[in-house]
C-alpha positions in Angstrom: 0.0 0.0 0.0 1.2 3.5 -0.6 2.3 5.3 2.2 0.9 8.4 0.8 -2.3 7.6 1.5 -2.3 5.6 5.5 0.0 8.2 6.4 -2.8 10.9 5.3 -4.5 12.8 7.7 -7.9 11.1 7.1 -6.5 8.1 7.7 -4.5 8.9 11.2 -7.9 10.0 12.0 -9.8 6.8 11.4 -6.9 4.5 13.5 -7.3 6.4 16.1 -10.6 5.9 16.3 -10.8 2.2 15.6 -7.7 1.6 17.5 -9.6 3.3 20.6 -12.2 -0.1 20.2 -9.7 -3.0 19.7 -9.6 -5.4 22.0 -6.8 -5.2 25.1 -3.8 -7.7 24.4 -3.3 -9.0 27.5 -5.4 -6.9 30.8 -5.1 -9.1 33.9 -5.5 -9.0 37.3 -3.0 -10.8 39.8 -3.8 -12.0 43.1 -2.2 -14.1 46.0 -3.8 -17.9 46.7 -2.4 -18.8 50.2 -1.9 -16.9 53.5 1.5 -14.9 54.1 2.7 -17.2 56.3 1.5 -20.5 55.0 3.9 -22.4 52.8 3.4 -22.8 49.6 1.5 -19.4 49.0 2.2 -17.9 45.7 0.9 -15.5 43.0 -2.0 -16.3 40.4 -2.4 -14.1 37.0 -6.1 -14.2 35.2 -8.2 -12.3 32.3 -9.8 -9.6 33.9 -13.0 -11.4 33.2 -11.6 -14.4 35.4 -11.1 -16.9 32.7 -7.5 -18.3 32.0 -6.4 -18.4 35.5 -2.7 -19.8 35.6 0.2 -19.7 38.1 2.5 -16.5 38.0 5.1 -17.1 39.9 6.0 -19.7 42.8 8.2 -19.8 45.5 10.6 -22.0 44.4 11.0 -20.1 41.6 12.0 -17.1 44.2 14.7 -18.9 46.5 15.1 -18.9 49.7 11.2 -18.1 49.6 8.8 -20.0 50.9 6.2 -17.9 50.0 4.8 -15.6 47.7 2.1 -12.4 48.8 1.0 -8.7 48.8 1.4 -8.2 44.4 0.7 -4.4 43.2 1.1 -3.7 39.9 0.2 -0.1 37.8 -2.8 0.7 35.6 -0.6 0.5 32.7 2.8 -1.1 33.7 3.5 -4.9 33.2 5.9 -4.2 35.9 5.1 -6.3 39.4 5.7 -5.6 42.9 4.9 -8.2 45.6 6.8 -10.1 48.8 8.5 -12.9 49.3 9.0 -14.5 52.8 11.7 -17.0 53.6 11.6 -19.5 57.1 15.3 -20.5 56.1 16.2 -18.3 59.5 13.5 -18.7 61.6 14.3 -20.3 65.4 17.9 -20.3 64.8 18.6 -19.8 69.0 15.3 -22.0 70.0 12.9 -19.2 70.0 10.0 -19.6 69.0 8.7 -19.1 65.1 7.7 -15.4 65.4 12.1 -14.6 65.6 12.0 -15.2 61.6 15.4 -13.3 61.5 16.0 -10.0 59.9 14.3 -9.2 56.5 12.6 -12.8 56.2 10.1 -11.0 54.5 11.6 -8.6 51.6 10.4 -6.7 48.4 10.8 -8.0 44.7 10.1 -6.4 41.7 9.4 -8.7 38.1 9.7 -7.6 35.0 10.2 -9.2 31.5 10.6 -12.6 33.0 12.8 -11.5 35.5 12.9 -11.1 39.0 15.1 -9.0 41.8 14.9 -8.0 45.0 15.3 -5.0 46.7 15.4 -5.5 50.3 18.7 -6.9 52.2 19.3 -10.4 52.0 17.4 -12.5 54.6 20.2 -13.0 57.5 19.7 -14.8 60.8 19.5 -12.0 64.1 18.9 -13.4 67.5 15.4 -12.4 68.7 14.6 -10.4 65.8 11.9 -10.5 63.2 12.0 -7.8 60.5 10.2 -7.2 56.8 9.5 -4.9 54.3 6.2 -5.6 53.4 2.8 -4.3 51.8 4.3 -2.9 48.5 2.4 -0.2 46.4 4.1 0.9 43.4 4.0 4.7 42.5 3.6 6.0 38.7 7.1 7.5 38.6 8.7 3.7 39.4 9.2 4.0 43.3 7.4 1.4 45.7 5.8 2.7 49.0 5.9 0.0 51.8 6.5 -0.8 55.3 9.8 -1.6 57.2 8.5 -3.8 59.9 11.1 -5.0 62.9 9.6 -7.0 66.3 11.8 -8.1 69.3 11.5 -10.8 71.2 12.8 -12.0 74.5 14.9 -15.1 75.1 11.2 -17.3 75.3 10.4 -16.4 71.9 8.2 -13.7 73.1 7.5 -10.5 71.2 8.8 -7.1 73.4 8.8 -4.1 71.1 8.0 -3.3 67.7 8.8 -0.6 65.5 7.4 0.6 61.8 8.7 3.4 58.9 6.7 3.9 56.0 9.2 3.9 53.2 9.8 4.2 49.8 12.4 3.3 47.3 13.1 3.3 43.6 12.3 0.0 41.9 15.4 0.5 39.8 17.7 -0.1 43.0 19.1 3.1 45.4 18.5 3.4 48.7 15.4 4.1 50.6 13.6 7.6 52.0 10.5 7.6 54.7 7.5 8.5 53.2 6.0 10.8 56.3 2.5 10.3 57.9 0.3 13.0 59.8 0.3 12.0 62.5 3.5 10.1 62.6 3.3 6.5 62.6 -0.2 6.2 62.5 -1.0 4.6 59.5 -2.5 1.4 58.9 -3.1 0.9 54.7 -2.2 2.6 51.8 -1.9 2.8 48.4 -0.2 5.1 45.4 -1.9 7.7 43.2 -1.3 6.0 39.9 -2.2 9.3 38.1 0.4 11.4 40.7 3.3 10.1 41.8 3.3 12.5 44.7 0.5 11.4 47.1 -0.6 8.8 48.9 -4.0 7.5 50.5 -3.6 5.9 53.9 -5.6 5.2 56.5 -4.7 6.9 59.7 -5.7 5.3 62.6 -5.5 8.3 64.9 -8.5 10.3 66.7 -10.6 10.4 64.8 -9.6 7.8 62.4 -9.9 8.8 58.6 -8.7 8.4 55.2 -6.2 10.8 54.2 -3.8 11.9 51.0 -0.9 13.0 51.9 2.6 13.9 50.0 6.0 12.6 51.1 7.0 14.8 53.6 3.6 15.1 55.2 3.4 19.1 54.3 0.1 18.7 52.0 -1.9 16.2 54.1 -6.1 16.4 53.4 -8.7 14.1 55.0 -11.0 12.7 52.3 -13.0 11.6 54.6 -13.9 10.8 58.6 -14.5 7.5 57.7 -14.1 5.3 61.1 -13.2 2.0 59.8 -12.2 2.1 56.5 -9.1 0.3 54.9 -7.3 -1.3 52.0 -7.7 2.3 50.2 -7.3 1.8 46.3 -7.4 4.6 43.4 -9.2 4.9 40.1 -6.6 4.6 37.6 -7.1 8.6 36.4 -6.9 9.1 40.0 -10.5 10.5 40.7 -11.9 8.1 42.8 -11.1 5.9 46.0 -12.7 3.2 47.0 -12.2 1.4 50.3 -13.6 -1.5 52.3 -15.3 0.0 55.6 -14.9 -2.8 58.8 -17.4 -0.8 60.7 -18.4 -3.3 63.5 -22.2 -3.9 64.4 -21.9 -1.3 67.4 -20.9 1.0 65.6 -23.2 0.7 62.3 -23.9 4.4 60.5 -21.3 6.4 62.6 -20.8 9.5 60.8 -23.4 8.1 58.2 -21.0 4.8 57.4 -21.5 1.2 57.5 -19.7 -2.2 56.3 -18.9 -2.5 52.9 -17.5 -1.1 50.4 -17.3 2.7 49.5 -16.7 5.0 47.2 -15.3 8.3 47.5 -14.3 11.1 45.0 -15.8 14.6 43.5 -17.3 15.4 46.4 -19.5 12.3 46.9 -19.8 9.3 48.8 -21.4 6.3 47.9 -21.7 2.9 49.4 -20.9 0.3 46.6 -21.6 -2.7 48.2 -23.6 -3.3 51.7 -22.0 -6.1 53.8 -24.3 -9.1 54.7 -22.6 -10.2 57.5 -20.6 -7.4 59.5 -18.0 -7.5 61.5 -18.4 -7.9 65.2 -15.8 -6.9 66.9 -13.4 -10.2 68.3 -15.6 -12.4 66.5 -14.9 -12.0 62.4 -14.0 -9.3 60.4 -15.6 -7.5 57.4 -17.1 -9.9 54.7 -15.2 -7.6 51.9 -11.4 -7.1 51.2 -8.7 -5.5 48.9 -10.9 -3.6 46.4 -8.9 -2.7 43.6 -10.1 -0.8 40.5 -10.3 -3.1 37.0 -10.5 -0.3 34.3 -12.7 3.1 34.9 -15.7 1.2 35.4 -15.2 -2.2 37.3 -13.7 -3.1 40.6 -12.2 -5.9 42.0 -12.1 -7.3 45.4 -12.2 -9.8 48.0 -15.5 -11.8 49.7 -14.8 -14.7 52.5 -17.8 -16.2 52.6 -18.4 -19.2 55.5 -14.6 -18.9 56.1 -14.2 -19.2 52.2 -12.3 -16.0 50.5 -12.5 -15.8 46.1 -12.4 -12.4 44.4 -15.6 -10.8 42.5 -16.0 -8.3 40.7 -18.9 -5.0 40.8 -19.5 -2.4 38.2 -18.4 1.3 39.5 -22.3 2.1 38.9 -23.4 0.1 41.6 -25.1 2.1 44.6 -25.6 -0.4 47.7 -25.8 -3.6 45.5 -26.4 -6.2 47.4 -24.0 -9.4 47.8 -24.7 -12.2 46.1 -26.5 -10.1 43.6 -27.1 -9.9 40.0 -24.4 -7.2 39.5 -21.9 -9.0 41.2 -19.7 -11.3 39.4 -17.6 -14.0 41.1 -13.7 -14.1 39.5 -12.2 -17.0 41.3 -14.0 -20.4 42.8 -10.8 -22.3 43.9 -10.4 -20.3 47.3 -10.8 -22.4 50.8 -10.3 -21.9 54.3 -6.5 -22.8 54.0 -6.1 -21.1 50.7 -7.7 -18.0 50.4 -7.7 -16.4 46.6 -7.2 -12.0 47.9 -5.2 -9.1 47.2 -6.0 -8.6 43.6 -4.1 -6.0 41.5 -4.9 -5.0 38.0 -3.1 -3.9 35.1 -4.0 -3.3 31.4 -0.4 -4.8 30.0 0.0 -9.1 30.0 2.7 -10.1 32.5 6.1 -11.9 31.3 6.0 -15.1 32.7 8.9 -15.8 34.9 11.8 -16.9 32.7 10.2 -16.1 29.1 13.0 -13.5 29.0 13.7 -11.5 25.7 10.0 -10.8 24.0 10.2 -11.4 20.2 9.7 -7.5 18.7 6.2 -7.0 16.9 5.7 -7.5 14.0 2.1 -7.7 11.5 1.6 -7.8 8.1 -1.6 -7.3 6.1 -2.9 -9.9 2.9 -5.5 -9.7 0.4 -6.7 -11.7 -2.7 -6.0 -9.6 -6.0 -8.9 -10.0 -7.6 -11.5 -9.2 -4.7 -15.4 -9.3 -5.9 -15.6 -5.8 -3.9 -19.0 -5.3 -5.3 -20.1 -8.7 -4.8 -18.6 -9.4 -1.3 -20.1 -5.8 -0.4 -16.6 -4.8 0.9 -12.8 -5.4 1.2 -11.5 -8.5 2.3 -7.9 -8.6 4.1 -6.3 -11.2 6.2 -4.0 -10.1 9.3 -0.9 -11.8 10.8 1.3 -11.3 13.9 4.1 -12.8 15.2 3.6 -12.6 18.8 0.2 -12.5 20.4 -1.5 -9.0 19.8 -5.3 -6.9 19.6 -5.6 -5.2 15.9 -7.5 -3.0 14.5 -8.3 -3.2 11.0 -9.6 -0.3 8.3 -10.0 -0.1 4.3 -10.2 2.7 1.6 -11.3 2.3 -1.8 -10.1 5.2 -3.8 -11.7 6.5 -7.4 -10.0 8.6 -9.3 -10.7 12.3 -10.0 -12.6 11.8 -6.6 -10.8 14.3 -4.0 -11.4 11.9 -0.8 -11.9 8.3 0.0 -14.5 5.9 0.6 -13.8 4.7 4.1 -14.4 1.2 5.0 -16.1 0.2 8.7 -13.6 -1.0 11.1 -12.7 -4.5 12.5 -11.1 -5.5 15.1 -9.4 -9.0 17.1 -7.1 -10.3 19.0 -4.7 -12.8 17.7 -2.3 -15.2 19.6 1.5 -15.4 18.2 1.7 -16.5 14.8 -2.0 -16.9 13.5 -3.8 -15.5 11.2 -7.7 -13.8 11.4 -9.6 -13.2 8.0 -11.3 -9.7 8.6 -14.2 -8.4 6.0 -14.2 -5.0 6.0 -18.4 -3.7 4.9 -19.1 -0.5 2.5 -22.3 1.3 2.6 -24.9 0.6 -0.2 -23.9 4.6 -1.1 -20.5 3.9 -1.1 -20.5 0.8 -3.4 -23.0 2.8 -5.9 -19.9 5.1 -6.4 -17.6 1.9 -7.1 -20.2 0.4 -9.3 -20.9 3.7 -12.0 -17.0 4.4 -11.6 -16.1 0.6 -13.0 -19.6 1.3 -15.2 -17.2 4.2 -16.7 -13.6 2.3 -17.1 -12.6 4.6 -14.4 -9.5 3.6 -12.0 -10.5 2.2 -9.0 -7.7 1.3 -6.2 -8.3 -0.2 -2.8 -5.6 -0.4 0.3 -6.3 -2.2 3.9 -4.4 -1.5 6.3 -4.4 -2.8 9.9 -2.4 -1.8 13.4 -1.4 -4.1 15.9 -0.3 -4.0 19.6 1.4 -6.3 21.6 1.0 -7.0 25.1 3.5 -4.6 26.2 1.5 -1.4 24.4 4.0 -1.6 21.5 2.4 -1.1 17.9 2.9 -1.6 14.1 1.0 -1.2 11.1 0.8 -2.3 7.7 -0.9 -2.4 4.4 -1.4 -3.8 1.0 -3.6 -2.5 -2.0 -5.0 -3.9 -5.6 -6.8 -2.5 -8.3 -10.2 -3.3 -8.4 -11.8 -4.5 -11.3 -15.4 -5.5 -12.0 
């Protein structure tokens, strides 16, 4: 195909539009399947419509781990963030199994197959348990998280504990505090993924509330007095926050809140999803966990259910749905008691599987038969190829000449796994093949070029075209 013309600025026009409705290449949502300190925990990827569930990422594969937990991951990013804890120190004077040793529980970052960490090395410490734990990555490639270290006398038990909200580039360098107000009062949080400069946390000082906050704690606004909400998680433009509230049955409708799950942003506050069984205080915590946005319009979170935890999944529209429901949709069925499926992150990118290493670059091309019916088969006809799996989005012209612009084409679009093909028919109007018709009536030259633009799972694109003359 000519580059004049798909480089035209009718054409730029008409991609982005049709690109704008392909399908995604690869949006998933993590989560962990296991407790944090059961063996064997690890990290699960799935569609974001909870079909093709597969293991990320196990423990052996992250020596000396035991276990996997806590992923984060960014809107857009196919970049991971999660912890790893090791038992490879734990005891080692005879205390008991809370002195793990210092950093038994440490941050690691995957990316293209590949895993590092960025905490110390596990190390054995004599009545010492420390981690870094809870990750939440930040938009500008730092990770927010908590430096955790508890004492513990010679009988194994615990005598002081100490906490610093930190954060750290995930490229390596050292760590800075990320500062609360008040200090040390925290108890979840989570990065703006739209501003890389604030924070929601939950502050668990009088009265307790959510708050956003920068780094050094000099720009710190309440969103909201909320009394018992936690696991905060952002929208991915960063408008909204929504939050699972653990309001206990005493305490139902304080300050107009009860259990469930909330949303909060442009100066409203809705509850999402009421709680069927809340919490009561000592006895069982809030039926709802970990909300994480999926998209603008979807969210994410976790349900335990007779001691049972999966993940479902709510639209953003929802105003005090009720759970079960008809607009909630369950994710995950494998969870149990012993290993609960929770802390779901989403991202729109497809995760490297550990060790797939290099990623072949993209690359499409476009086919179609020379002598196309166009008249007959109402339309062009193209075929579309890529080498690695990828979401197209495919558009024709048919162009007369003497005739200043073209006849567009309607769209098509797919998605494609590595090395297949997908036959794509690409309608004109009745109007539109009139023209053809009366132009071929008339011996007049009529040209037609499809084109189609891919992406890859990593946002990367391509295009290309062909063309042929068309002839009655």
């Amino acid at each position: 195909m000519g580059r004049r013309s798909w480089c035209g600025s009718v054409t730029i026009a008409v991609w982005v539009g049709v690109l704008a409705v392909a399908p995604s290449a690869g949006a998933e949502i993590v989560y962990a399947k296991g407790f944090a300190d059961t063996a064997g925990a690890k990290l699960v990827a799935m569609n974001d419509d909870g079909s093709g569930a597969h293991a990320l990422l196990t423990a052996a594969q992250v020596p000396p781990n035991d276990r996997l937990a806590y992923p984060s991951l960014q809107p857009n990013s196919p970049t991971l963030a999660f912890e790893g804890f090791t038992d490879k120190f734990a005891s080692v004077n005879g205390e008991n199994s809370g002195d793990d040793g210092a950093n038994y529980g440490g941050l690691y970052v995957m990316s293209g197959g590949a895993v590092r960490r960025l905490s110390s090395p596990p190390a054995p410490a004599a009545m010492v348990g420390s981690e870094d734990t809870s990750p939440s990555l930040t938009a500008d490639g730092r990770v927010v998280y908590e430096h955790l270290v508890v004492t513990f006398d010679s009988g194994g038990n615990p005598t002081g504990s100490a906490q610093q909200l930190l954060v750290r580039p995930i490229s390596g360098g050292a760590p800075s505090t990320w500062s609360t107000s008040p200090a040390g009062s925290f108890l979840t949080w989570s990065a703006d993924p739209a501003d890389a400069s604030l924070l929601a946390y939950f502050n668990e000082a009088s009265p307790p509330e959510l708050q956003v906050g920068n780094q050094n704690a000099s720009s710190t606004n309440a969103v909201v007095a909320q009394p018992a909400g936690t696991d905060p998680a952002w929208s991915p433009d960063g408008s909204y926050i929504v939050d699972a509230d653990w309001t206990t049955g005493a305490d139902a409708g304080t300050d107009g809140f009860s259990a469930g799950l909330w949303l909060l942003g442009h100066n409203a506050t809705t509850e999402l999803l009421v709680d069927p069984n809340p919490p009561v205080f000592s006895t069982h915590a809030g039926t709802f966990a970990n909300p994480v946005f999926v998209g603008s319009g979807e969210i994410a979170f976790a349900a335990t259910v007779n001691n049972v935890t999966n993940i479902y999944e709510i639209p953003m529209s929802c105003n005090r749905c009720t759970f079960p429901g008809p607009q909630v949709h369950q994710l995950t069925t494998d969870g149990t008691a012993s290993s609960p499926d929770w802390y779901p992150a989403w991202t729109s990118r497809k995760i490297a599987a550990f060790g797939q290493g290099h990623t072949p670059k993209l690359h499409v091309s476009v086919t179609a038969p020379a002598r196309q019916k166009v008249l007959l088969q109402k339309g062009l006809v193209e075929s579309v190829t890529c080498n690695v799996a990828c979401a197209f989005a495919a558009v024709g012209e048919v162009r007369i000449r003497g005739m200043r612009q073209p006849l567009l084409t309607k769209s098509g679009t797919g998605k494609l796994a590595a090395n297949h093909t997908l036959r794509v028919r690409l309608p004109l109007s009745t109007s539109q093949l009139g023209k053809v018709a009366r132009a071929l009536k008339h011996h007049t030259k009529v040209t037609a070029e499809l084109g189609a633009v891919a992406q890859d799972a990593s946002g990367k694109r391509q295009q290309a075209s062909t063309s042929f003359r068309v002839r009655h």
